[in-house]
C-alpha positions in Angstrom: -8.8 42.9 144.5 -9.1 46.7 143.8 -12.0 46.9 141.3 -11.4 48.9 138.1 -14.1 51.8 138.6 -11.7 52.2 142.0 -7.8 51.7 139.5 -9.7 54.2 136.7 -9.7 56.8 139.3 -6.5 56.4 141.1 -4.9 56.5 137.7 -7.2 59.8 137.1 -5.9 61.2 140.4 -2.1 60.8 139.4 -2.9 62.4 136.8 -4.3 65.6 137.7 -1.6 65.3 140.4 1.6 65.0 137.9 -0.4 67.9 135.9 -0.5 70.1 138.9 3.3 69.4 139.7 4.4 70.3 136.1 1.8 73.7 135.9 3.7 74.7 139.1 6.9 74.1 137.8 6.5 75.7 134.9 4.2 78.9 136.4 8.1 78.8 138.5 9.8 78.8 135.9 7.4 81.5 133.8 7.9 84.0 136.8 11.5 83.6 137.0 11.7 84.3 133.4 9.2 87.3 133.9 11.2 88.6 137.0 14.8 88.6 134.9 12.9 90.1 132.1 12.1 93.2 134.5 15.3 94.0 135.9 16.5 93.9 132.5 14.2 96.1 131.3 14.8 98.1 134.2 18.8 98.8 134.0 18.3 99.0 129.9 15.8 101.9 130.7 18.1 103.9 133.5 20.8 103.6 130.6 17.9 105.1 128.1 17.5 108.1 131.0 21.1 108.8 131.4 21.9 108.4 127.4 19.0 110.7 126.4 19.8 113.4 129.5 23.4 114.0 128.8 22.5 114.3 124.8 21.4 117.8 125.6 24.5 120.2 126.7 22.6 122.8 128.2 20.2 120.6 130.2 22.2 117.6 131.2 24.2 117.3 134.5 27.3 119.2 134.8 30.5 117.2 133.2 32.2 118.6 136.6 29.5 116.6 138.3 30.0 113.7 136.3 33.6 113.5 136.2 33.8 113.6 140.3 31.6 111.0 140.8 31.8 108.7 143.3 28.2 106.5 143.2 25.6 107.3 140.3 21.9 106.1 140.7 19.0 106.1 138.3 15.2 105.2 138.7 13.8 104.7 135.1 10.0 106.0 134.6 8.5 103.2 136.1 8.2 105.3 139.1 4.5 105.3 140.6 3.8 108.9 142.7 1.0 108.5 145.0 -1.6 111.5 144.5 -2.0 112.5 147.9 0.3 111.6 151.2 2.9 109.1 150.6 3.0 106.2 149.7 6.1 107.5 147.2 8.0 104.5 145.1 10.2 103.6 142.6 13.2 101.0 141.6 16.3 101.6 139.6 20.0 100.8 139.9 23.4 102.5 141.3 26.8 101.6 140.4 30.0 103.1 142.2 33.5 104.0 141.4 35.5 101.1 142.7 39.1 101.8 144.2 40.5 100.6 140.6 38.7 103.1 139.3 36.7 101.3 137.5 32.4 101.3 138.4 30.9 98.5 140.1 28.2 96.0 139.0 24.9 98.1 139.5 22.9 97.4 142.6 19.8 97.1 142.5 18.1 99.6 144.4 14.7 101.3 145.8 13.3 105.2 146.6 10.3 105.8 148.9 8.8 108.5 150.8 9.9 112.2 150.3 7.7 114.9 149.4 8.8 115.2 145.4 5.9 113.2 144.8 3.6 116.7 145.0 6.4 118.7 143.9 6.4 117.2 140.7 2.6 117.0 140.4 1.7 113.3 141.0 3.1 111.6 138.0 5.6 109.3 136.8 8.8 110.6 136.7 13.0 109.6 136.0 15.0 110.3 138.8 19.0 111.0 139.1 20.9 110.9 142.1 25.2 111.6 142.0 27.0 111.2 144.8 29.8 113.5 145.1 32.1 112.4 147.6 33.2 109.6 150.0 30.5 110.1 152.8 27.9 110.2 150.8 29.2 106.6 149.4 29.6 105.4 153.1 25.7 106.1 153.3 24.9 104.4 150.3 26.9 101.4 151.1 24.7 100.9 154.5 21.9 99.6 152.5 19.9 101.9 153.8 19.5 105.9 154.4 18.1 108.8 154.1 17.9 111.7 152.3 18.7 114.9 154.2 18.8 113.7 157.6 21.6 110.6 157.2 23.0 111.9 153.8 23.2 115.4 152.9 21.2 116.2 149.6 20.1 119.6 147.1 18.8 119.9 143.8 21.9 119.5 141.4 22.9 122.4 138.8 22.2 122.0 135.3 24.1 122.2 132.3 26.7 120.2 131.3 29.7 123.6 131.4 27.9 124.8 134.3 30.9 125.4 136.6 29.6 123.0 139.4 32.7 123.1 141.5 32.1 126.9 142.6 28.3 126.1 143.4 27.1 125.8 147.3 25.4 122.8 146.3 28.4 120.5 145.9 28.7 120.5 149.5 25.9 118.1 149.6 27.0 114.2 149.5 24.0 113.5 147.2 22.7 115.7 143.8 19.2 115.0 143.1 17.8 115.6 139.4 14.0 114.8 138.1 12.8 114.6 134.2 9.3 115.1 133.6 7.3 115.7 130.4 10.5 115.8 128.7 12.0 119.0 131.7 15.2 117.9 133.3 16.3 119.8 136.5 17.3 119.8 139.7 14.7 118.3 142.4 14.5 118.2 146.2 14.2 114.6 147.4 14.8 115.4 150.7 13.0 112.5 153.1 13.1 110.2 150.4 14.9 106.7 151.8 17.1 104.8 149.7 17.3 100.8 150.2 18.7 97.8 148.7 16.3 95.9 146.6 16.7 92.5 148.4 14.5 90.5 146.0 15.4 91.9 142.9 19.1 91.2 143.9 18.2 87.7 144.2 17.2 87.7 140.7 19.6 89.9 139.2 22.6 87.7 140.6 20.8 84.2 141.4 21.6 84.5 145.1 21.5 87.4 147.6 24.8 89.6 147.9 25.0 91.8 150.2 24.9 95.9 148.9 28.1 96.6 150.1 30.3 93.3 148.2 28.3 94.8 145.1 29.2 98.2 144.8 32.8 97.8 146.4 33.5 95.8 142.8 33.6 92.5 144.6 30.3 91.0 142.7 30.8 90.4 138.4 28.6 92.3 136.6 26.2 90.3 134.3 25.7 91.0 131.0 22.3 92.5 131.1 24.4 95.4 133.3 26.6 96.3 130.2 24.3 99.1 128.7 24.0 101.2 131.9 27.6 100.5 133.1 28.5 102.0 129.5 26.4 104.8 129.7 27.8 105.9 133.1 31.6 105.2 131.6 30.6 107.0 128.5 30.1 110.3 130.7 32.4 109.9 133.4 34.9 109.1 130.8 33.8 111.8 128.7 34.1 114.9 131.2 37.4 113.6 132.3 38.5 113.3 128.3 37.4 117.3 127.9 38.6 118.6 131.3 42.2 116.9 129.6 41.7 119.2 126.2 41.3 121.8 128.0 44.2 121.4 130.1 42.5 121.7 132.9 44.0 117.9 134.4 47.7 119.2 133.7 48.0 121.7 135.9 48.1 120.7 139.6 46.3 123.0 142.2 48.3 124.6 144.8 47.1 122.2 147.4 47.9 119.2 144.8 51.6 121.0 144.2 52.0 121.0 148.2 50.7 117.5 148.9 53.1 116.2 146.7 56.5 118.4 147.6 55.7 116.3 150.9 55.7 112.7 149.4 
């Protein structure tokens, strides 16, 4: 017959053991929570960066830019820059136009490496990154590149009437802009890699989906997406609205007129 010193501490032990069970469960559950609460935080903040860039006319990214579009990135200030060699990194999210036209469910995404860290003197900055055309969207659809040796990349031009379209730079598949202490301007990220953030996907979405299925507009946006997805309509929209006053969508090019005397 099992004694009762020997039953008290069985009945102890099952205890602390259904205690344990129920702390890890709940420390789960806790960092879940915590882990949805970032990547919330995170997109709400790159629509902050974008909302509070394009406010200014004179300093904000071209409307050309904007308007041509094909993939827009941002990583919020919660950027770290190592102080001396690399060690680079920062998370954010990029959306891209789908072929409806309309822009994907953001993609969560990561930076590291490059030499901006010095450039921009070691502290924590908010990054843009537009891609202008269809090979620099292949690139970004990989997963994975880089800046400057598998994607072509320059400092974008500032100012949201600059006249973008005549500029050297928008040869490059990918215009990089920094803000710091309240400066917004064109930066050089060349070297910097751009990758899919695996994990955070996983808790953005509940399962893992693969970059590509995301930005083609083949994953449903969730509805912590909505105020950077609005934010980059907003100003797409916006340039394409004005470029329309002006007349400026009316009146096909040459090459337009041409392409469609063949149809």
């Amino acid at each position: 017959m099992i004694s009762m010193k020997a039953a008290v501490s069985r009945l102890v032990l099952a205890l602390a053991a259904a205690l344990l069970v129920c702390n890890v469960v709940a420390f789960g559950a806790d960092d879940k929570d915590k882990d949805q609460s970032d990547i919330g935080k995170r997109i709400e903040a790159s629509a902050t960066v974008l909302n509070e860039i394009m406010a200014t006319p004179d300093k904000a990214i071209p409307d050309k830019i904007m308007n041509d579009a094909k993939c827009v990135a941002v990583i919020p200030s919660m950027v770290k820059v190592a102080l001396v060699f690399g060690g680079n990194h920062g998370k954010g999210v990029a959306t891209c136009r789908t072929e409806a036209g309309t822009w994907s469910a953001p993609a969560p995404i990561t930076i590291t490496g490059g030499s901006w860290g010095l450039q921009i003197g070691g502290q924590a900055v908010d990054l843009v990154m537009i891609v202008t055309n269809d090979n620099g969207m292949q690139h970004l659809l990989q997963s994975k590149f880089k800046l400057g040796a598998d994607a072509s990349a320059a400092a974008g031009p500032v100012g949201r009437d600059t006249a973008a379209d005549t500029d050297w730079k928008m040869k490059a598949e990918v215009l990089t802009y920094s803000r710091a202490r309240g400066v917004f301007a064109g930066i050089d990220l060349n070297g910097a890699a751009i990758t899919q953030d695996k994990d955070e996907t996983r808790v953005l979405y509940g399962s893992f989906e693969p970059f590509a299925d995301i930005l083609n507009g083949k994953v449903p946006p969730p509805n912590s997406s909505e105020p950077f997805l609005a934010a980059v309509k907003k100003y797409a929209g916006q340039a394409r609205d004005r470029d329309k006053e002006h007349g400026e969508l009316s009146t096909p090019s040459p090459k337009q007129a041409t392409a469609s005397a063949h149809r």
